[in-house]
C-alpha positions as CSV (number, residue, x, y, z in Angstrom):
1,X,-85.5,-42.0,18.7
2,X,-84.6,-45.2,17.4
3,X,-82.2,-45.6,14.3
4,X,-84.6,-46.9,11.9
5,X,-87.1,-43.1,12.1
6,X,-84.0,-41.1,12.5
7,X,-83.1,-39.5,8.7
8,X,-80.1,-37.7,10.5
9,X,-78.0,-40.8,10.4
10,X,-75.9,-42.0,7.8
11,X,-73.2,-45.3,7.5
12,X,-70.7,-43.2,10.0
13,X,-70.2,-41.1,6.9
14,X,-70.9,-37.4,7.1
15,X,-72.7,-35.6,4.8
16,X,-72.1,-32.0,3.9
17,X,-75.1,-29.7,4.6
18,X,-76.4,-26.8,2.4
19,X,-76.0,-23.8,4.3
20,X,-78.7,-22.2,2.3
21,X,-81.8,-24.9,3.0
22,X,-80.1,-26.9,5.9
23,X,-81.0,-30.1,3.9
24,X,-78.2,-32.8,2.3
25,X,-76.1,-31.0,-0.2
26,X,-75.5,-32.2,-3.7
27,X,-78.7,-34.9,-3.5
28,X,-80.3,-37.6,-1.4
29,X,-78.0,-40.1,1.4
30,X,-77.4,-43.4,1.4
31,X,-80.7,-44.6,3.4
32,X,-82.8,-42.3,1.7
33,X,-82.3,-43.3,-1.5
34,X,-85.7,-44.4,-3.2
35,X,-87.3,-44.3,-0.1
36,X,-88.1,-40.7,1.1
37,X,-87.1,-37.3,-0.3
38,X,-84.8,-35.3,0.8
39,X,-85.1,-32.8,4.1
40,X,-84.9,-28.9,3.7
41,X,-86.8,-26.0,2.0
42,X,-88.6,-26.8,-1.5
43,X,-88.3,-22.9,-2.7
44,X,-87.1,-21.9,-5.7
45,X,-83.2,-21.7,-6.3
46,X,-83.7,-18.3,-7.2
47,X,-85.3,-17.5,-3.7
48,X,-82.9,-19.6,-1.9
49,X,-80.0,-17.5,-3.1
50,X,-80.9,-14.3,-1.5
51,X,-81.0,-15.0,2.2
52,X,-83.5,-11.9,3.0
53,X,-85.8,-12.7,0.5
54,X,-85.5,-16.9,1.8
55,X,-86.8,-15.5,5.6
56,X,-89.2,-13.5,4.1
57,X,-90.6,-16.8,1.8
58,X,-90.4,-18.9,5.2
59,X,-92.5,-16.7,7.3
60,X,-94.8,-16.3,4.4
61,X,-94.8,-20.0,4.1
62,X,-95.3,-20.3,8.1
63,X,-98.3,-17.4,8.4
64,X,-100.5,-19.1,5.3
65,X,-99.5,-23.0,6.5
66,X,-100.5,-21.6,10.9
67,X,-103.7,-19.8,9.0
68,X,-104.8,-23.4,7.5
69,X,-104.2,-25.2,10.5
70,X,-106.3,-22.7,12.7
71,X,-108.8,-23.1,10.4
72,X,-108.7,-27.1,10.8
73,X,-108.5,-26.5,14.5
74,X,-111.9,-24.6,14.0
75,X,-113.9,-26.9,12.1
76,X,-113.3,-29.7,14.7
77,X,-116.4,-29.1,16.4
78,X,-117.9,-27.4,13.5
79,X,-119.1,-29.1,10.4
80,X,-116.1,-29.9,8.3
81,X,-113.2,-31.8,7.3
82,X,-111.2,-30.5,10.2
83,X,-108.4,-33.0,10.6
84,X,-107.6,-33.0,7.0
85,X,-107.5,-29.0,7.0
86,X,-105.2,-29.6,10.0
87,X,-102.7,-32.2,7.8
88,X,-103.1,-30.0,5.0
89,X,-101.4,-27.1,6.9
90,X,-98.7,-29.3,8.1
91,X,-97.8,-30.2,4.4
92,X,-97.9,-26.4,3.6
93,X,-95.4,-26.0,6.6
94,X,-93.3,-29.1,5.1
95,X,-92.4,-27.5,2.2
96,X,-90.3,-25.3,3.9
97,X,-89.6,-26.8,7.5
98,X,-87.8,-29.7,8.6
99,X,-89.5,-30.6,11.8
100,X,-92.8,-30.5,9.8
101,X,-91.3,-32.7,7.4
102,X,-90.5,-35.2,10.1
103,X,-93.7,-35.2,11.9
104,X,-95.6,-35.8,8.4
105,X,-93.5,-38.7,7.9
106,X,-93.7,-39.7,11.0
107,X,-97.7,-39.9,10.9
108,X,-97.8,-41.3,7.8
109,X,-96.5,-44.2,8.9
110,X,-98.0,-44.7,11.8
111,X,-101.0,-44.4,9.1
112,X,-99.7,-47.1,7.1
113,X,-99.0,-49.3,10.4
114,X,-102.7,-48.8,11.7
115,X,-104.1,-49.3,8.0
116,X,-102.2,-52.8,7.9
117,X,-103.2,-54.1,11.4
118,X,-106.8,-52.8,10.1
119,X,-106.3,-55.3,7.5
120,X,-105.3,-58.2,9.5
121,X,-108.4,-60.9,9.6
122,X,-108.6,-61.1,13.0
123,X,-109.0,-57.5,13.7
124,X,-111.4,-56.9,11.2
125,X,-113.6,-59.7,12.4
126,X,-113.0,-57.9,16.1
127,X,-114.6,-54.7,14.4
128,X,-117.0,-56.1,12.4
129,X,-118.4,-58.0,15.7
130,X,-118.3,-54.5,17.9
131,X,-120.2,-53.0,15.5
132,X,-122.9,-55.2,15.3
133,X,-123.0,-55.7,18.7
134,X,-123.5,-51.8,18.9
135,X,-126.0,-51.0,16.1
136,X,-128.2,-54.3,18.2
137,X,-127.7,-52.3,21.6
138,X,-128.6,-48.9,19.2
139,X,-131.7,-50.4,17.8
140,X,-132.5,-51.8,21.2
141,X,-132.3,-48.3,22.7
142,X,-135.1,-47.2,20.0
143,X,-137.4,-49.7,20.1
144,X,-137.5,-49.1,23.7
145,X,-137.8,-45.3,23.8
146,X,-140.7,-45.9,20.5
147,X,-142.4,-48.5,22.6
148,X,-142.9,-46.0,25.7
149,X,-143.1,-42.8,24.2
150,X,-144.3,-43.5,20.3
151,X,-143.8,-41.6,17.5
152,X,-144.7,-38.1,17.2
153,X,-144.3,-36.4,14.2
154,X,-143.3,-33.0,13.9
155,X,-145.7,-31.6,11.7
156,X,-149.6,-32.5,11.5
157,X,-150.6,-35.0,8.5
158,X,-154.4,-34.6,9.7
159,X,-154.4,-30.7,8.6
């Protein structure tokens, strides 16, 4: 991992941890300061103080946030906005767990990264070409397939 993605780093200064949420105690660091928010659990201080009623929050948190990413996983192949179910789940998961809070910002910046190169002029000339040079090779296909089979309707007009 390279210094600029890794949140766990500081300027050589250590920084105390809250036992209770495993995130920065007392606020945000040094290189997270107006950038991102901090790591750790977003519960409630009065379920953070109880430690048995913190688990029992988590693996509530975990069971709804794996039940909306199963149901992303479903409607990949089925009708439906399946990946943003699936990103959905992960933000339910990153209100409570660290390593799902890394991985969502981890993706949204590779989202802001492919959003900018989508930008660039040359690239979107590159795309705009492709896809004309597929819908000609599309309407090609159809005029073909029309010109040796024809058009059949599927119901009668004659009737």
């Amino acid at each position: 991992m390279n210094a600029e993605s890794d949140e766990r780093k500081t300027a050589g200064v250590p920084t105390p941890r809250d036992p209770a949420t495993g995130g920065v105690a007392g606020g945000v660091t040094g290189d997270q300061a107006g950038s991102e928010p901090e790591l750790g659990s977003k519960a409630p201080q009065f379920i953070k103080a109880s430690r048995a009623l913190h688990l029992s929050w988590q693996v509530a948190v975990f069971v709804v946030g794996l039940a909306v990413v199963v149901a992303g996983i479903i409607m990949l192949p089925l009708p439906g906005p399946g990946w943003l179910v699936i990103f959905g789940g992960m933000a339910i998961w990153a209100t409570e767990f660290v390593w799902a809070q890394l991985v969502l910002r981890w993706t949204k910046r590779k989202v802001t990264e492919a959003a900018q190169k989508a930008l660039d002029p040359k690239v979107r000339r590159r795309n705009i070409i492709l896809t004309v040079i597929g819908l000609v090779i599309i309407a090609v296909l159809v005029g073909i397939y029309v010109w040796k089979f024809g058009i059949v309707m599927p119901w009668k007009i004659n009737e």
